[in-house]
C-alpha angles and dihedrals in degrees: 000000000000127000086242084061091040103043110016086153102039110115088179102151094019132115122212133203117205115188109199093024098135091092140342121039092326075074101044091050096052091048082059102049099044088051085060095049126267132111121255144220113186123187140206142135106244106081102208097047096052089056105046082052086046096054095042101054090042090057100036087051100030085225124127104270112183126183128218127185115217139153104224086178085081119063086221091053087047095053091046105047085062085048094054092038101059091039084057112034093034091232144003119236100166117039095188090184093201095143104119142121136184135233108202098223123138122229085269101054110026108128121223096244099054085039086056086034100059091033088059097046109034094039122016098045090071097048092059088047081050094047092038102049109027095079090069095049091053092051081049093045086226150083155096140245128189127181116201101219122168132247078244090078081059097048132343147171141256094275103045105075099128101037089054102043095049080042087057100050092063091065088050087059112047093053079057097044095044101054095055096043094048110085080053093060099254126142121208121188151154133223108200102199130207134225095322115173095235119132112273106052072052106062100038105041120082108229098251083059085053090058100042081054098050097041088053089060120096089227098042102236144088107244131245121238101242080062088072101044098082091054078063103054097045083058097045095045131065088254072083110046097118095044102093126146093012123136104214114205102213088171108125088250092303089134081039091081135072103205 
C-alpha cells in the first residue's frame, strides 16, 4: 500500500502560507492544517493579534506557527510578505490566499477608492502569491494553491459590485493558473464559502439580513468557521491530488435553491 493510501491527509515536511489567518476561517484553516502536519505562516495586519493566533495554534499543534504581518491590500506588502515568508519558513507548499473585505455599494454609488481598494486586495493579492511562490513549487514538483472566493461570485445582490466582481475573478484565475501549474504537480484551486459567522458578514449585515441568510440556507443556519477548514485540507493534502481548477461550494445548500 502506498504513503499517498496510508496518510492522504498527512502535511508532514510542508510548509503553508495563510493569508488572513489572524482570525476568522484564515484561523481555523491554519489550525487544520498545522494538526495534520505542516508548518505554518499566518498573516494579518494587526500585530497583536497575529501573534496571540500564532502562539495558540503553536502551542495547541505543536507545529511551527509563525506570524507575519503584512498588508496584502498593498501590492508592496504583498511582495514582501513572499519575500519574508520564504526567508522564514524555507520554503511555501501551500499558498491558502483567504485576505479580502467588502465594501456594500451598488453599481451607481461605488467610489473609486473602495472599487481600487477591494480589487487590490481581493484579487490581485493572490495573483502576486501566486507569482511569487509558484516558482518554487514547480522546482519542488509539488504544491498547492487555494483561493478563498465567496457564493457571491456565483450569484450576488444590488450592493456587492464590487465584492462579486473581484469574487469572480478568482475563479477566472484559477482555470488559467491551473492549467499552467499543472504538468509541474501543482493543484489550484478555489473554496467559495457560504454564509460563514466570521467578522466581517457581522459587522456589516443588519439582523434581519442574518436571518434571511440563515433561513436560505438548506440547514438553517449560518456556519461556523471550523466547518470550512476540512475543504481546505482535502485541497492542501494528497487526499486531493486529483482535485485542480475546481470551484468547491462549501455553502450549507444556499446555491441549492431557486428561489
Amino acid at each position: 500500500m502506498s504513503a499517498y493510501q496510508n496518510t492522504p491527509f498527512d502535511l508532514s515536511g510542508r510548509t503553508a502560507l495563510v493569508t488572513g489567518g489572524g482570525r476568522g476561517l484564515g484561523k481555523e484553516m491554519a489550525r487544520l492544517l498545522a494538526k495534520a502536519g505542516a508548518d505554518v505562516a499566518i498573516c494579518s495586519r494587526t500585530e497583536d493579534q497575529l501573534r496571540a493566533t500564532a502562539a495558540e495554534l503553536g502551542a495547541e499543534t505543536g507545529r511551527r506557527v509563525e506570524a507575519i504581518v503584512a498588508d496584502v491590500g498593498q501590492r508592496a506588502g504583498t511582495e514582501q510578505l513572499a519575500k519574508d515568508s520564504i526567508e522564514r519558513m524555507g520554503k511555501v507548499d501551500i499558498l491558502v490566499s483567504n485576505a479580502g473585505w467588502n465594501i456594500p455599494q451598488p453599481a451607481t454609488g461605488i467610489q473609486d477608492a473602495d472599487w481600487d481598494k477591494l480589487l487590490e486586495l481581493n484579487v490581485t493579492s493572490s495573483m502576486v502569491l501566486t507569482r511569487a511562490l509558484a516558482p518554487g513549487m514547480m522546482e519542488r514538483k509539488w504544491g498547492r494553491i487555494i483561493y478563498i472566493s465567496s457564493i457571491m461570485a456565483l450569484a450576488s445582490t444590488a450592493d456587492r459590485v464590487a465584492y462579486s466582481t473581484t469574487k469572480a475573478a478568482l475563479h477566472g484565475m484559477v482555470k488559467a493558473n491551473c492549467l499552467h501549474l499543472g504538468p509541474h504537480g501543482i493543484t489550484v484551486n478555489c473554496i467559495a464559502p457560504g454564509p460563514f459567522a466570521t467578522e466581517m458578514p457581522m459587522s456589516i449585515l443588519s439582523q434581519a439580513q442574518k436571518d434571511s441568510f440563515a433561513s436560505r440556507t438548506a440547514l438553517g443556519r449560518w456556519g461556523e468557521p471550523p466547518e470550512l477548514a476540512p475543504t481546505a485540507l482535502l485541497l492542501a493534502s494528497d487526499a486531493g491530488r486529483y482535485l485542480t481548477g475546481g470551484i468547491v461550494v462549501v455553502d450549507g445548500g444556499v446555491t441549492a435553491r431557486m428561489w
